[in-house]
N, C-alpha and C positions, 0 to 999 in steps of 0.2 A: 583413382577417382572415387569408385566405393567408399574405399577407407578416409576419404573429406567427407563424402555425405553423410556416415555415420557419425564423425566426430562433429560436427552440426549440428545435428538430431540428437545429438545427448547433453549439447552443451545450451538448449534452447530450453525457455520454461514450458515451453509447450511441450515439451517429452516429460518435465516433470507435474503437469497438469493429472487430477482426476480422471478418470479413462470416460468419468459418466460426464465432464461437463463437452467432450467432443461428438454428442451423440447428439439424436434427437431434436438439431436447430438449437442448441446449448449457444454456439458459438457467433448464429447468426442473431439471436438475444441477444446477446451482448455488444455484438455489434451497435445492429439499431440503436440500443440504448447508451451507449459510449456519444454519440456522432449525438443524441441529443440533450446531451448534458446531465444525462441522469448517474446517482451512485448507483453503483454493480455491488454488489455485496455475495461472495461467492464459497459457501459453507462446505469443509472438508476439500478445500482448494488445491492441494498439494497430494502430490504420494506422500502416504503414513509415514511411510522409514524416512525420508528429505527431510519433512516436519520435523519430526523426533529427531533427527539428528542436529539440526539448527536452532530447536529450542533447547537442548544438550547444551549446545556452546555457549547459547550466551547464560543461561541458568548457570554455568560454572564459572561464568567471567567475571572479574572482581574489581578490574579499573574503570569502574565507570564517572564518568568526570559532568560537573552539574554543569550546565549552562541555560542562562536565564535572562532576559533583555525587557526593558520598559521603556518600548518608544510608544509615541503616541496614536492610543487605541491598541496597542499589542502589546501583551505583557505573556512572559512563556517562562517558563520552571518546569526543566524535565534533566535527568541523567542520558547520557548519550554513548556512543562509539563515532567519533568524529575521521579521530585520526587515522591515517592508512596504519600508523607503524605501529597501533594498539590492536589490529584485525585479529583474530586468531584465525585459525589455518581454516577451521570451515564458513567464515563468515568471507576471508576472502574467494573462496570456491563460490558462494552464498550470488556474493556482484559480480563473481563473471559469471554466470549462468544468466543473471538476469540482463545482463549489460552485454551478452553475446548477441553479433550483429543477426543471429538467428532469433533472438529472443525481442530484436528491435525491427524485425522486419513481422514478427506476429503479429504484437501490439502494433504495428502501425499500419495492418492489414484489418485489425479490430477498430482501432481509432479513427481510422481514416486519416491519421496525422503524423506529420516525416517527424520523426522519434530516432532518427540516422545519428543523433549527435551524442555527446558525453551522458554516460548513467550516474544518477547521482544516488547511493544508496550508504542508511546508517542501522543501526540500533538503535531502539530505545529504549527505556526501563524506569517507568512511574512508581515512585513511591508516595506515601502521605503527602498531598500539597502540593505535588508537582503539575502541572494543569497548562492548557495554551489557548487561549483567550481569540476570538474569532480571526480567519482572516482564509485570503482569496489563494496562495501558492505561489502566484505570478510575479514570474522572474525573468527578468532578461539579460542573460550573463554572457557576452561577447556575440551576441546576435543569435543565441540560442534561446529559444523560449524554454520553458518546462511547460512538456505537451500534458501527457499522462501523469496524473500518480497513482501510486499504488501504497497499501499499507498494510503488512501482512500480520496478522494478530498470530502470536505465539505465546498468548497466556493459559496457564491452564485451572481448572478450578475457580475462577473470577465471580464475584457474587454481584447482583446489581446494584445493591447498595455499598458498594463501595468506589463507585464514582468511577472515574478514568475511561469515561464513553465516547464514541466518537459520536458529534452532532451535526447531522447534515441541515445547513440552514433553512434550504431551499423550502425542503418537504419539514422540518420543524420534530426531525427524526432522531431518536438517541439507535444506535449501535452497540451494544456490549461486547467487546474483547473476548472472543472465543477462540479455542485454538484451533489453529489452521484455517482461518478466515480470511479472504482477501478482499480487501477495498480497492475499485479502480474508479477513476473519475478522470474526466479531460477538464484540465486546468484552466480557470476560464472567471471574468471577473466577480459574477453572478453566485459562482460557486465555491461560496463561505462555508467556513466547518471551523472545529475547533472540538477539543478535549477538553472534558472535565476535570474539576479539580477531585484527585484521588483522595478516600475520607481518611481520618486518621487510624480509621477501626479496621484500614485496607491490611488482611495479611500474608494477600497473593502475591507474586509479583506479575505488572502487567509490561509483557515483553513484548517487541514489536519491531518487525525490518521495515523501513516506508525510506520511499523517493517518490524520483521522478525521472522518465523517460524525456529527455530533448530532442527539439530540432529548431528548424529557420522556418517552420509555416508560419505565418503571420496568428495572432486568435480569432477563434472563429466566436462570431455572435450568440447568443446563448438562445435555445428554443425551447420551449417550457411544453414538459411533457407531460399525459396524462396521470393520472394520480393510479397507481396500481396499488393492486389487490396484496394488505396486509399478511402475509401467512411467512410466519420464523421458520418454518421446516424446510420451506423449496429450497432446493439446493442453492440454484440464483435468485436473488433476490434483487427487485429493479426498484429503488426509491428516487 
């Protein structure tokens, strides 16, 4: 029995979480602010060695395959890791950590939303031009919503002037891609975003894990939060 509950606890993002964001009402911030539609923006999000070794694999991964689409009002240009059978060995460690039923019962103790169903998680990797044009997340694939997302920035060195920001619409917010940064937001109509288009003078690469947590809750209504206090330092950040 021990030996279940440890293997639980290790296989959950919450054991790989910052030790400082489980202190001091860290946790219940987030909370509150998940349940009212706000972005979480959470700097130094991961243990160091996790980090480094996940931007390791994909910084040495080489097949990455473009994919790009122009329906109407959305247009995307980005390189990806789609396929299962292209995963390399730590990106598949990567989705089951995140997609353990231990790591869906946090978030959906954060969220307040059944996140019980399929994890949906990729890579990404913007180069000049690659860019994703506004839109909501909102998917209904077999009666599963996409509750949570998340979108974990693993670039390192990124300058601002070279584009590939996340833009949260709401707040009217640019995000720069820093490493080990994690984006979380509950999926919801209201809550448009979209990437920059990266400049041609970019010569980082900006590398990035992002999905989505599912389930069957219905969406819930969007409730428009107070405007918080600007400061890039605080570890969490609530826009």
């Amino acid at each position: 029995m021990e030996k279940e509950l440890v293997q639980r606890t290790v296989n959950s993002i919450e054991f790989f979480l910052n030790p400082e964001i489980l202190i001091n009402g860290k946790l219940e911030q987030i909370n509150e602010h998940l349940k009212k539609g706000d972005l979480i923006v959470i700097r130094n999000a991961l243990q160091t060695v996790f980090a480094e070794r996940i931007f390791a694999c994909l910084d040495q991964f080489a097949d990455w395959k473009v994919y790009e689409g122009y329906q109407e009002h959305f247009h995307y240009h980005h390189h990806n890791i789609y396929d299962d059978e292209l995963f390399p060995a730590d990106l598949l460690w990567c989705r089951a950590i995140f997609g353990s039923d231990s790591s869906k019962q946090f978030i959906q103790r954060l969220a307040q939303r059944d996140c019980a169903g399929d994890i949906t998680l990729s890579a990404s990797l913007y180069i000049p031009g690659d860019h994703s044009l506004p839109h909501d997340d909102f998917l209904d694939h077999k009666g599963h919503h996409r509750q949570v997302a998340f979108v974990w920035h693993l670039t390192k060195h990124w300058q601002s002037d070279w584009g590939g920001e996340f833009f949260w619409c709401r707040k009217n917010r640019y995000v720069s891609p820093s490493f080990n940064s994690l984006v979380l937001f509950c999926v919801q109509p209201t809550n448009m975003h979209f990437v920059t288009a990266v400049s041609p003078h970019a010569k980082g690469k900006r590398l990035a894990i992002s999905g989505w947590w599912t389930g069957k809750m219905e969406m819930e209504r969007d409730q428009t939060a107070p405007d918080q206090n600007n400061d890039e330092q605080r570890l969490i950040e609530i826009i």
